[in-house]
mmCIF file of the N, C-alpha and C atoms, coordinates in Angstrom:
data_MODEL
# 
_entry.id   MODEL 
# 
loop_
_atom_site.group_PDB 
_atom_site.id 
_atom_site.type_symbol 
_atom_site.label_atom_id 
_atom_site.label_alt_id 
_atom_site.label_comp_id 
_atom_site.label_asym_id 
_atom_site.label_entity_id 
_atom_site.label_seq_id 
_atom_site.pdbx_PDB_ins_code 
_atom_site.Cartn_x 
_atom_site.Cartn_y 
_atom_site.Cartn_z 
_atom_site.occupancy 
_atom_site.B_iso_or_equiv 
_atom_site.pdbx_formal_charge 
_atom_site.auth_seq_id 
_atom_site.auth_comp_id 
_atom_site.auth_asym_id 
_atom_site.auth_atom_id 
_atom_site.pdbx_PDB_model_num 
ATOM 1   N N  . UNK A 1 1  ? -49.635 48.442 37.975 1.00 0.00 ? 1  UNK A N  1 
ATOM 2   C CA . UNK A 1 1  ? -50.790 48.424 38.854 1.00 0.00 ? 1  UNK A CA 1 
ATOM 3   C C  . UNK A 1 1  ? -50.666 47.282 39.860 1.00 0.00 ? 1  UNK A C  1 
ATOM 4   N N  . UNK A 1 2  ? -49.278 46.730 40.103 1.00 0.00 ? 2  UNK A N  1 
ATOM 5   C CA . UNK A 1 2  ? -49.487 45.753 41.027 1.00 0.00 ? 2  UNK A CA 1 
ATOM 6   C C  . UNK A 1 2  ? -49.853 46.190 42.474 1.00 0.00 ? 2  UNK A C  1 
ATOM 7   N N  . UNK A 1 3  ? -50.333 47.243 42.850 1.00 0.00 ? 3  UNK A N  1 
ATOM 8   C CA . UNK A 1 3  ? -50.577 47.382 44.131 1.00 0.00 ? 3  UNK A CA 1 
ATOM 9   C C  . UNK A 1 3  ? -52.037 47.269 44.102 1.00 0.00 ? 3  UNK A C  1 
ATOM 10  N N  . UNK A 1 4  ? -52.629 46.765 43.155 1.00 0.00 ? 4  UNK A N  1 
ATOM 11  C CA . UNK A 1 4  ? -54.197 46.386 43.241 1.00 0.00 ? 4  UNK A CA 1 
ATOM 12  C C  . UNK A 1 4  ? -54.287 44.834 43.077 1.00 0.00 ? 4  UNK A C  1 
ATOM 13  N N  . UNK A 1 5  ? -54.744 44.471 44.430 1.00 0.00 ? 5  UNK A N  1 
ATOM 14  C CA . UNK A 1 5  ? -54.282 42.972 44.628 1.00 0.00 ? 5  UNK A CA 1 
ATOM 15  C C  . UNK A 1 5  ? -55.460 42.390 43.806 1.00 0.00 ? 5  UNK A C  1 
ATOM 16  N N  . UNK A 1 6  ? -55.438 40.958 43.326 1.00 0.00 ? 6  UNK A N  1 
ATOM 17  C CA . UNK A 1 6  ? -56.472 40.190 42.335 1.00 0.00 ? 6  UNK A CA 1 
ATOM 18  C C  . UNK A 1 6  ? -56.866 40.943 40.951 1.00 0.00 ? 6  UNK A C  1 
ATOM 19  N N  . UNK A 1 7  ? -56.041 41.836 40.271 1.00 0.00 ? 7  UNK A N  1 
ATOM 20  C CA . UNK A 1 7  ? -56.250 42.418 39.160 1.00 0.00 ? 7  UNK A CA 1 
ATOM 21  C C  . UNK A 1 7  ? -56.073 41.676 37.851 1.00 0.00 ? 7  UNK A C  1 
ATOM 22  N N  . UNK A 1 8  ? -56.856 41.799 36.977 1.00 0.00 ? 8  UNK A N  1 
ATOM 23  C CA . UNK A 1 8  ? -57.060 40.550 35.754 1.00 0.00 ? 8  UNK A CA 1 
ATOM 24  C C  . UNK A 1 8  ? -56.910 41.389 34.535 1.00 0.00 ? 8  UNK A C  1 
ATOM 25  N N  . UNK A 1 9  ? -55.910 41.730 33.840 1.00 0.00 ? 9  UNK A N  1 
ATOM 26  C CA . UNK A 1 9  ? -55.879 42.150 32.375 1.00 0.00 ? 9  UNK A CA 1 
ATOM 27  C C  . UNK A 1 9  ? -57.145 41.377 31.582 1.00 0.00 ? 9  UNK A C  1 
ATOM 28  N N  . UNK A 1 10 ? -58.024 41.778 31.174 1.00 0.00 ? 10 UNK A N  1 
ATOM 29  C CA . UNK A 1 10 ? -59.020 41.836 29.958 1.00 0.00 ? 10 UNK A CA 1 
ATOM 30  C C  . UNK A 1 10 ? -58.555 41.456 28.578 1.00 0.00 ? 10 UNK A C  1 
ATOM 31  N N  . UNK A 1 11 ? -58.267 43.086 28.049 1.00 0.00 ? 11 UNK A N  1 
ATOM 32  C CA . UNK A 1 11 ? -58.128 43.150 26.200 1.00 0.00 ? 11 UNK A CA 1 
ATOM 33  C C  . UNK A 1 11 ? -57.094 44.466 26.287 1.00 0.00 ? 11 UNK A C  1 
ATOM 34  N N  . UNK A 1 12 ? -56.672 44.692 24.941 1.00 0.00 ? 12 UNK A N  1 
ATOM 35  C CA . UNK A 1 12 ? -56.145 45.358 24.701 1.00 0.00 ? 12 UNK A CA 1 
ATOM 36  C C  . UNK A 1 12 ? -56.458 45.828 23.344 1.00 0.00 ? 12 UNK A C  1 
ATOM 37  N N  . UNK A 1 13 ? -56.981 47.601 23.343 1.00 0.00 ? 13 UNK A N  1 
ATOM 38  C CA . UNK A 1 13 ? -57.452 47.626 21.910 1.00 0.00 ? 13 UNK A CA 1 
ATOM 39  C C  . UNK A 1 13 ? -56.801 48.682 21.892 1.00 0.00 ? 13 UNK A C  1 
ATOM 40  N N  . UNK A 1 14 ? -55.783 48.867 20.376 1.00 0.00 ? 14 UNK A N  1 
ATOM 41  C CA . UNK A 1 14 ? -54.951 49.697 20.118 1.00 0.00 ? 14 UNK A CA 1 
ATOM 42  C C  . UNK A 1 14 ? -54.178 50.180 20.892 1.00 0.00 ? 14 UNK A C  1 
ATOM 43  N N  . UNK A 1 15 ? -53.872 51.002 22.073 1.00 0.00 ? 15 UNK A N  1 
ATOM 44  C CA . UNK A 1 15 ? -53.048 51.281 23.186 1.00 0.00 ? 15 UNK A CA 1 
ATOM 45  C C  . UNK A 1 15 ? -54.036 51.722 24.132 1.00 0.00 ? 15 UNK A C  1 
ATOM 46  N N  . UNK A 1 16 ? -54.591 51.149 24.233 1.00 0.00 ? 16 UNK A N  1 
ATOM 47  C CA . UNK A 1 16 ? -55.752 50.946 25.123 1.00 0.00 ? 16 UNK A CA 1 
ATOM 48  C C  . UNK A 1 16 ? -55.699 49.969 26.036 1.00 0.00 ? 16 UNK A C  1 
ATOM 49  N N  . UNK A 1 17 ? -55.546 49.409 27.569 1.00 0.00 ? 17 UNK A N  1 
ATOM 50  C CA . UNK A 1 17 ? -55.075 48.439 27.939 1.00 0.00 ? 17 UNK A CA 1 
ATOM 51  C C  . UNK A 1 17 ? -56.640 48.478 29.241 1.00 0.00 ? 17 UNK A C  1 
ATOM 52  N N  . UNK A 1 18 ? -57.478 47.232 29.323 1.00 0.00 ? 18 UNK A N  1 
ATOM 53  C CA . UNK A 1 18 ? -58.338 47.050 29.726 1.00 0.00 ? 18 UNK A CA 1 
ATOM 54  C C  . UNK A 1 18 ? -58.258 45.642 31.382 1.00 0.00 ? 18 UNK A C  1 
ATOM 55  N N  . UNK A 1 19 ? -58.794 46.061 32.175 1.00 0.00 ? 19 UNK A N  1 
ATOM 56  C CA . UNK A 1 19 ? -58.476 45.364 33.428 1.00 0.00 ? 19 UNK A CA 1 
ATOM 57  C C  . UNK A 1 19 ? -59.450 45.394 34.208 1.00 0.00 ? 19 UNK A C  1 
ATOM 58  N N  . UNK A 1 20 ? -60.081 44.112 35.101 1.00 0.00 ? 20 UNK A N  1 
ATOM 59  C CA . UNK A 1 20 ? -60.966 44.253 36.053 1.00 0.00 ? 20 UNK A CA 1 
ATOM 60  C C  . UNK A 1 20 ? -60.514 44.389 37.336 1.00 0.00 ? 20 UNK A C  1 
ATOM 61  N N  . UNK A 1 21 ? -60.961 44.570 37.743 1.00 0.00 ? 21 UNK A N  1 
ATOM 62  C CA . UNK A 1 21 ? -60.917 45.069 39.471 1.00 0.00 ? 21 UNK A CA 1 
ATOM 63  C C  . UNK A 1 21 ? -61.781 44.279 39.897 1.00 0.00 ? 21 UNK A C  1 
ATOM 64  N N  . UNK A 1 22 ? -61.810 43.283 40.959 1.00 0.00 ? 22 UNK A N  1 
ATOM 65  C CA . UNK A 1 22 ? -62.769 43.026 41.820 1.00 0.00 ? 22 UNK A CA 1 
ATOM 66  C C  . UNK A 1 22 ? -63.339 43.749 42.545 1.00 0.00 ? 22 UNK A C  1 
ATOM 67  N N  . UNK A 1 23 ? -64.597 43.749 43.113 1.00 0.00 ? 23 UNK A N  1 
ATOM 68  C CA . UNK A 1 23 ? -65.278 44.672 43.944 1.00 0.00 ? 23 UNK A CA 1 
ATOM 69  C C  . UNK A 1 23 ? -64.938 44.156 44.995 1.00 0.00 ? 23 UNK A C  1 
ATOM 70  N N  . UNK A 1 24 ? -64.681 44.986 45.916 1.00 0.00 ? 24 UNK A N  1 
ATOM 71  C CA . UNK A 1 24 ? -64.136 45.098 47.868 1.00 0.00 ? 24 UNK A CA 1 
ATOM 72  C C  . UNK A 1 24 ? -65.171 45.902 48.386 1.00 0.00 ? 24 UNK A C  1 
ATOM 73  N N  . UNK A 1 25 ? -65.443 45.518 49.418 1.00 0.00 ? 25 UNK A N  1 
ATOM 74  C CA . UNK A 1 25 ? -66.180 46.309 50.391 1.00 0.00 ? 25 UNK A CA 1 
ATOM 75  C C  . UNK A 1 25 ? -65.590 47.430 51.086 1.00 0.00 ? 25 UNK A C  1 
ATOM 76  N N  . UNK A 1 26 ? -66.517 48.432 51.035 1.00 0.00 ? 26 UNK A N  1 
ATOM 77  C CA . UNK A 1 26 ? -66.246 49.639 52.132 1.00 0.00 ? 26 UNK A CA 1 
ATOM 78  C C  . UNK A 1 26 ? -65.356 49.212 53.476 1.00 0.00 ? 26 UNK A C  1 
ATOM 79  N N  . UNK A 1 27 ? -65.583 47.807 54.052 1.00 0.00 ? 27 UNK A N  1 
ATOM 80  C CA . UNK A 1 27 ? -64.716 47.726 55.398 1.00 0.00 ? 27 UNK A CA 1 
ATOM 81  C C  . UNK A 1 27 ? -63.286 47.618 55.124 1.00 0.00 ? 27 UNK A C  1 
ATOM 82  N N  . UNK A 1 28 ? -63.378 46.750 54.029 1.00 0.00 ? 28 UNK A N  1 
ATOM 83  C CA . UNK A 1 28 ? -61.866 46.403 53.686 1.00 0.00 ? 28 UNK A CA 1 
ATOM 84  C C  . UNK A 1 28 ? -61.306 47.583 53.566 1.00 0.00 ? 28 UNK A C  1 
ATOM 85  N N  . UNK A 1 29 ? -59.594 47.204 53.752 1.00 0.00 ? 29 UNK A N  1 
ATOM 86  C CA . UNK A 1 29 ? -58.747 48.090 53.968 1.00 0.00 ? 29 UNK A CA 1 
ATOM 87  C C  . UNK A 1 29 ? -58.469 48.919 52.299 1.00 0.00 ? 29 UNK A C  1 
ATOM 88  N N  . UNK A 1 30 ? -58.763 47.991 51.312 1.00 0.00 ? 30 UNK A N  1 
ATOM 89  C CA . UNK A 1 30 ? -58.693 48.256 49.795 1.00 0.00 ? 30 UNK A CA 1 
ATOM 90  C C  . UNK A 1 30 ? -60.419 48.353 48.935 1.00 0.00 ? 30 UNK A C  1 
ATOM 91  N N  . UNK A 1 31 ? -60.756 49.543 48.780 1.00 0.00 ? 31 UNK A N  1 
ATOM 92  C CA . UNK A 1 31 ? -61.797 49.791 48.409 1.00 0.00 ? 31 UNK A CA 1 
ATOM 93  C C  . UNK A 1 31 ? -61.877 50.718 47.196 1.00 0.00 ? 31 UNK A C  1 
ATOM 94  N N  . UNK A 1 32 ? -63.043 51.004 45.923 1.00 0.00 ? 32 UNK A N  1 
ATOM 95  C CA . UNK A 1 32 ? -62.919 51.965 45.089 1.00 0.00 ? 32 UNK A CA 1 
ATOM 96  C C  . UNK A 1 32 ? -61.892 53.030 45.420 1.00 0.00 ? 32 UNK A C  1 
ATOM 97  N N  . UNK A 1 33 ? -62.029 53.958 46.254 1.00 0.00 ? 33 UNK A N  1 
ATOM 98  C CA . UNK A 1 33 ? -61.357 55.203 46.748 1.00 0.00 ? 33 UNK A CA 1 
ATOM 99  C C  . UNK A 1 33 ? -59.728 54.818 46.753 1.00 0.00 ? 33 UNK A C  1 
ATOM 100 N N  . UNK A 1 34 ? -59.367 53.648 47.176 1.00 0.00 ? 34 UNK A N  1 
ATOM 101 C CA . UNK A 1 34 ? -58.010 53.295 47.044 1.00 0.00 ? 34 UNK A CA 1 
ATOM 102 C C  . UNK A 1 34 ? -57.531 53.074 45.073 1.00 0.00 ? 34 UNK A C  1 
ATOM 103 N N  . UNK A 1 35 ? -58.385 52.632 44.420 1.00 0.00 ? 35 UNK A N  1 
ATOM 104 C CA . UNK A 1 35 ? -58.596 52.240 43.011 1.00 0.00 ? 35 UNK A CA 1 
ATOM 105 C C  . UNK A 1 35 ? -57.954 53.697 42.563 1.00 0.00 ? 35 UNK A C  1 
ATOM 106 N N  . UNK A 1 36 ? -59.136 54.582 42.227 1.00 0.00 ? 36 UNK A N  1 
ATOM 107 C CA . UNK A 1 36 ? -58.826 55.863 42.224 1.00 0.00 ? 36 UNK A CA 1 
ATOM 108 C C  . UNK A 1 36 ? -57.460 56.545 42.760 1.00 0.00 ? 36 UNK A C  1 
ATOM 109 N N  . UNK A 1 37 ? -57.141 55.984 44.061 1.00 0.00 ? 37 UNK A N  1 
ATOM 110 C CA . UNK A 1 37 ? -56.143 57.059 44.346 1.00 0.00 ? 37 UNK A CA 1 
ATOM 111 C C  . UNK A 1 37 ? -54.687 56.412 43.663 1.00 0.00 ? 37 UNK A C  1 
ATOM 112 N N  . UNK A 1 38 ? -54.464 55.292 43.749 1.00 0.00 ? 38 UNK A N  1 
ATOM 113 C CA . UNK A 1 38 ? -53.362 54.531 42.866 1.00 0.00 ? 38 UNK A CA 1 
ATOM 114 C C  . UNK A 1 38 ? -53.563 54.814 41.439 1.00 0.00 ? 38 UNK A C  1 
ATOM 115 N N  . UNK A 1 39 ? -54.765 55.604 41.007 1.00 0.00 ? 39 UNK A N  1 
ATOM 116 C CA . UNK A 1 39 ? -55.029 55.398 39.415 1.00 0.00 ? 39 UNK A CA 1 
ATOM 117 C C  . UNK A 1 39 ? -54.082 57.402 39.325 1.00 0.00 ? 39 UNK A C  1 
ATOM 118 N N  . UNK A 1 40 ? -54.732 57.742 39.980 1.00 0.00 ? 40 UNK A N  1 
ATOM 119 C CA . UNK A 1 40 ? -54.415 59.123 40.461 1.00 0.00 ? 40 UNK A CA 1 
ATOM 120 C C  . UNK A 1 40 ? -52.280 59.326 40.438 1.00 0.00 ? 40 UNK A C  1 
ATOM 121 N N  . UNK A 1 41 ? -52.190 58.449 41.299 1.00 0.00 ? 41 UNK A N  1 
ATOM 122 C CA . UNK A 1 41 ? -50.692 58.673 41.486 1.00 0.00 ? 41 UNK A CA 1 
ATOM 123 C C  . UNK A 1 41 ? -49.775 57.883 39.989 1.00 0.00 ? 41 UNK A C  1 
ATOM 124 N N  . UNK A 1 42 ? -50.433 57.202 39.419 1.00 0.00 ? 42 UNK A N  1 
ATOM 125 C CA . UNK A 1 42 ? -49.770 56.718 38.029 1.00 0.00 ? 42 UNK A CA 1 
ATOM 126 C C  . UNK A 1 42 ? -49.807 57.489 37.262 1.00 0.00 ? 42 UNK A C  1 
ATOM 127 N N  . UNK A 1 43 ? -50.828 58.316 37.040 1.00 0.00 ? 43 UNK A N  1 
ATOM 128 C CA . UNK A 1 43 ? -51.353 59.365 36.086 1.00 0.00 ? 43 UNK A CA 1 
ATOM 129 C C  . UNK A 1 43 ? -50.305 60.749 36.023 1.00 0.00 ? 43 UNK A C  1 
ATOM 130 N N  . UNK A 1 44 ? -49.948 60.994 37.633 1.00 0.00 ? 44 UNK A N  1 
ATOM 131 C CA . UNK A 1 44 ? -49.192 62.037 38.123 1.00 0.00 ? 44 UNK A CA 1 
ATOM 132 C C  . UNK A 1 44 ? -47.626 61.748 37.538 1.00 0.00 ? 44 UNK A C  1 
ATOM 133 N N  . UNK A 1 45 ? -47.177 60.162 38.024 1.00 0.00 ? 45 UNK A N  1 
ATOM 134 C CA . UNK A 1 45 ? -45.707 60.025 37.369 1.00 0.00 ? 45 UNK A CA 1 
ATOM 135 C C  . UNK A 1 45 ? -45.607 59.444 36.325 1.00 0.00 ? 45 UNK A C  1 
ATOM 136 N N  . UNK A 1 46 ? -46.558 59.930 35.092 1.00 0.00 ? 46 UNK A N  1 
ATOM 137 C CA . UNK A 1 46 ? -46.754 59.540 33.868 1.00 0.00 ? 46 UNK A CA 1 
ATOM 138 C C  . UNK A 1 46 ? -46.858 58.092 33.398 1.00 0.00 ? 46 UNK A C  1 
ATOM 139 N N  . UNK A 1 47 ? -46.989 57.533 34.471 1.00 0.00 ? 47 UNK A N  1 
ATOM 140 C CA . UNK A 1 47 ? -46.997 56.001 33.746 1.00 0.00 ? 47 UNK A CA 1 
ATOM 141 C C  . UNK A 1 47 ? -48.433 55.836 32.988 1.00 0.00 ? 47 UNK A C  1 
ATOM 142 N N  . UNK A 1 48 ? -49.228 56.274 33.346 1.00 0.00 ? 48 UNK A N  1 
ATOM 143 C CA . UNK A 1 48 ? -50.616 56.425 32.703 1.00 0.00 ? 48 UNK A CA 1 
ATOM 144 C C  . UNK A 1 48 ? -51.300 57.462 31.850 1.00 0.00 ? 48 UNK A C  1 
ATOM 145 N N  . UNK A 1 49 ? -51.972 58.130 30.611 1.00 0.00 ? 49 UNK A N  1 
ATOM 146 C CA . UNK A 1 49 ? -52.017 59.029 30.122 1.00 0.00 ? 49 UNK A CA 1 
ATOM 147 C C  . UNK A 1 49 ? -53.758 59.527 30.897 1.00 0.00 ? 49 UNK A C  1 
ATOM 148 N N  . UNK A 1 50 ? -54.302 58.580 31.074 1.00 0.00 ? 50 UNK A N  1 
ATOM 149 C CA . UNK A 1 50 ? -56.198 58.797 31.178 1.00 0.00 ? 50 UNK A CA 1 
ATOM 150 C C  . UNK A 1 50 ? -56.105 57.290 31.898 1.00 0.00 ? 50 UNK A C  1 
ATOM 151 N N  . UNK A 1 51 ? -57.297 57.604 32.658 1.00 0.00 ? 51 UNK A N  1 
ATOM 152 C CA . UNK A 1 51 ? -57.909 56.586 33.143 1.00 0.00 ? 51 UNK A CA 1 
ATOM 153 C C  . UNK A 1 51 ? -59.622 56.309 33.025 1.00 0.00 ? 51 UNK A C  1 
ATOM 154 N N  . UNK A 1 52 ? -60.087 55.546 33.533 1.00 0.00 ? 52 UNK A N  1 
ATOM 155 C CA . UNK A 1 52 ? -61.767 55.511 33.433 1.00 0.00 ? 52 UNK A CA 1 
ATOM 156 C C  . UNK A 1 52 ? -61.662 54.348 34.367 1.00 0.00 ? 52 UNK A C  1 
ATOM 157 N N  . UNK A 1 53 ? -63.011 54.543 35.149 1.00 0.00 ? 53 UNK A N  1 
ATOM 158 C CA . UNK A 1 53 ? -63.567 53.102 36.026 1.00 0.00 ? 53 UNK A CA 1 
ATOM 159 C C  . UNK A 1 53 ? -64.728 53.331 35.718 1.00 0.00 ? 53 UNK A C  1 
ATOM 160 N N  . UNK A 1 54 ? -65.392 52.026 35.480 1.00 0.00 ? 54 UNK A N  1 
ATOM 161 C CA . UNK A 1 54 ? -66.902 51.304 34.968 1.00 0.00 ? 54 UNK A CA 1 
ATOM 162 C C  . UNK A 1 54 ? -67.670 50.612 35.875 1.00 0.00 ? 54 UNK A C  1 
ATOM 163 N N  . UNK A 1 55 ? -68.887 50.715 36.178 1.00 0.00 ? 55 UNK A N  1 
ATOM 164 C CA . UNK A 1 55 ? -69.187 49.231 36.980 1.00 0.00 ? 55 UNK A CA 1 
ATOM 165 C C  . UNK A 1 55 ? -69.770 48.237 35.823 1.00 0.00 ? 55 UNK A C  1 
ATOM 166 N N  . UNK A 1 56 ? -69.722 47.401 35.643 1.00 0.00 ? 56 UNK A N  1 
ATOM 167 C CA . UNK A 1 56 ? -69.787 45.566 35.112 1.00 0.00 ? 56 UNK A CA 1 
ATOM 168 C C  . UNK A 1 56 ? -71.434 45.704 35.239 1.00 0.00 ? 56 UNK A C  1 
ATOM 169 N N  . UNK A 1 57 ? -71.665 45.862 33.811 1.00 0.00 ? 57 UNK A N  1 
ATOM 170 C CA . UNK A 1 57 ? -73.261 45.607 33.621 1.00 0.00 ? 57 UNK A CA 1 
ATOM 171 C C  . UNK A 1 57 ? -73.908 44.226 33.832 1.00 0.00 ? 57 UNK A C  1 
ATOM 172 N N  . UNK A 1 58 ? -75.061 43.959 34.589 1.00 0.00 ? 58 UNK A N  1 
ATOM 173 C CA . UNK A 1 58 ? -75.892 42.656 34.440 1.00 0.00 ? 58 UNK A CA 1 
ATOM 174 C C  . UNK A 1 58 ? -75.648 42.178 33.137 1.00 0.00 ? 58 UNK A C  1 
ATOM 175 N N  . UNK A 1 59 ? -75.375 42.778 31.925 1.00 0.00 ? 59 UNK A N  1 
ATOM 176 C CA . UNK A 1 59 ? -75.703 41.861 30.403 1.00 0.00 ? 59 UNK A CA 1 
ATOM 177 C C  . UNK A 1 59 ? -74.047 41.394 30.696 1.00 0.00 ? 59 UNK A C  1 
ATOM 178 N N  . UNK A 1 60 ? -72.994 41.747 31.446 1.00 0.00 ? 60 UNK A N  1 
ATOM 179 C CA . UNK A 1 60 ? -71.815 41.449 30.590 1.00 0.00 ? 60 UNK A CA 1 
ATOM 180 C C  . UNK A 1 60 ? -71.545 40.352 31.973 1.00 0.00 ? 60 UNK A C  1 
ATOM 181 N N  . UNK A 1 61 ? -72.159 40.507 32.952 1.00 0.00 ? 61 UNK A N  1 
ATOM 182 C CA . UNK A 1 61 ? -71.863 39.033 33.789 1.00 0.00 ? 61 UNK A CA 1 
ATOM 183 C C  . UNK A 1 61 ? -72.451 38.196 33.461 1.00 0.00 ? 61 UNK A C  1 
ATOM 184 N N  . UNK A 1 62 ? -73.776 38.117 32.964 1.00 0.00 ? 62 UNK A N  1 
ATOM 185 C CA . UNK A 1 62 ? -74.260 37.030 32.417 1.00 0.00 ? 62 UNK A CA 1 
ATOM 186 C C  . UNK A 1 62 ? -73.257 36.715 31.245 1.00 0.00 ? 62 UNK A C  1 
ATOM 187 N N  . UNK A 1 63 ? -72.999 37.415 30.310 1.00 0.00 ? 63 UNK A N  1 
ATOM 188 C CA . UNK A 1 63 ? -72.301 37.052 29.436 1.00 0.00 ? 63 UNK A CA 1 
ATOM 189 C C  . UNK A 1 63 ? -71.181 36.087 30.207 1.00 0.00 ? 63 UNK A C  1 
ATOM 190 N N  . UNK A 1 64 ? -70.308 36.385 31.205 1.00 0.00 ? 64 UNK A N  1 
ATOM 191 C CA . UNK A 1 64 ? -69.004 36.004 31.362 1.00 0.00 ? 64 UNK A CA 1 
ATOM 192 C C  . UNK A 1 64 ? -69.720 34.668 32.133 1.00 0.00 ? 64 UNK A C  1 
ATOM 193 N N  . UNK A 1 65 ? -70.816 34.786 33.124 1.00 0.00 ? 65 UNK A N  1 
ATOM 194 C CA . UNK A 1 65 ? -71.198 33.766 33.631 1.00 0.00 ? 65 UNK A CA 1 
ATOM 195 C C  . UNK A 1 65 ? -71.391 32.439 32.100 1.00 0.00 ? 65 UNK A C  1 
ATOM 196 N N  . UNK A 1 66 ? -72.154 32.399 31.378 1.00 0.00 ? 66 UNK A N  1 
ATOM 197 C CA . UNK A 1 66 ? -72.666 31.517 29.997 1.00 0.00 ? 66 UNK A CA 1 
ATOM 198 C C  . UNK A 1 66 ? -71.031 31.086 29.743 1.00 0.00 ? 66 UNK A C  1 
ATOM 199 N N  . UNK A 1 67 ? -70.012 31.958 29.210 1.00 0.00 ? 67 UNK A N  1 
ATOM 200 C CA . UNK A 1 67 ? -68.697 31.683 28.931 1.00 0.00 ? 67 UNK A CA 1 
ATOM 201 C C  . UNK A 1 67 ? -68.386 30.539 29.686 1.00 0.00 ? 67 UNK A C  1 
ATOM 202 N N  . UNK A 1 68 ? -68.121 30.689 31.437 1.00 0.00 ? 68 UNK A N  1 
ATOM 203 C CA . UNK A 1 68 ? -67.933 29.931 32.238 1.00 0.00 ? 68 UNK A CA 1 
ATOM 204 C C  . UNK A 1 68 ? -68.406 28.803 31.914 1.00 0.00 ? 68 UNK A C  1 
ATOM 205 N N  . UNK A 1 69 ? -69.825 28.594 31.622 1.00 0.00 ? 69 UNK A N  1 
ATOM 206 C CA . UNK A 1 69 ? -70.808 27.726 31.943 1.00 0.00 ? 69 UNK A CA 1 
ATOM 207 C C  . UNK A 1 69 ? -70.662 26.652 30.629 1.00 0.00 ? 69 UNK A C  1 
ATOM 208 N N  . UNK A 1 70 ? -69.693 27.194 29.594 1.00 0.00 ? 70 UNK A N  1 
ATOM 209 C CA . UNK A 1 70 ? -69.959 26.609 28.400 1.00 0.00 ? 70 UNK A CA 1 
ATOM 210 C C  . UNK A 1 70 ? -68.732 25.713 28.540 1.00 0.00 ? 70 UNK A C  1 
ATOM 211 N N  . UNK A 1 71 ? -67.352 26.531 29.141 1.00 0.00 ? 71 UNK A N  1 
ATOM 212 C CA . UNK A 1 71 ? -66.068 25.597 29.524 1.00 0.00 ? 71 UNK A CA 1 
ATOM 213 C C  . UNK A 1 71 ? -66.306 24.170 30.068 1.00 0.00 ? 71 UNK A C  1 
ATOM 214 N N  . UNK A 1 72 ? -67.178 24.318 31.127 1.00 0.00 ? 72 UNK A N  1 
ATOM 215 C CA . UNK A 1 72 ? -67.409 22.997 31.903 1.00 0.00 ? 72 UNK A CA 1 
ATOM 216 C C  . UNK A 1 72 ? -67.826 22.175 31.703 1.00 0.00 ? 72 UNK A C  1 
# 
């Protein structure tokens, strides 16, 4: 997936491999629709079996925000 610039591996549960995406704006040249279509073309030359995209609930940024907040 290196053609999704600022991408952050998460977790990994069982062969399950988990990653955030930053959110980009519609102007930018790299937006959801680009996400999808790179998720699309991995899927096609088997490097990928399934995919899923999520949006990042209020409970789990606060969560990651508190994390942050506890490092410092």
């Amino acid at each position: 997936m290196n053609n999704i610039l600022e991408i952050e591996f998460q977790n990994q549960h069982n062969e399950m491999l988990f990653y955030t995406v930053p959110y980009v704006s519609t102007d930018s040249s790299f937006n959801l629709a680009r996400v999808f279509q790179i998720l699309n073309q991995r899927k096609e030359l088997k490097y990928i079996e399934s995919c899923s995209v999520s949006q990042t609930s209020l409970e789990q940024i606060l969560v990651q925000l508190a994390g942050k907040d506890e490092k410092q």
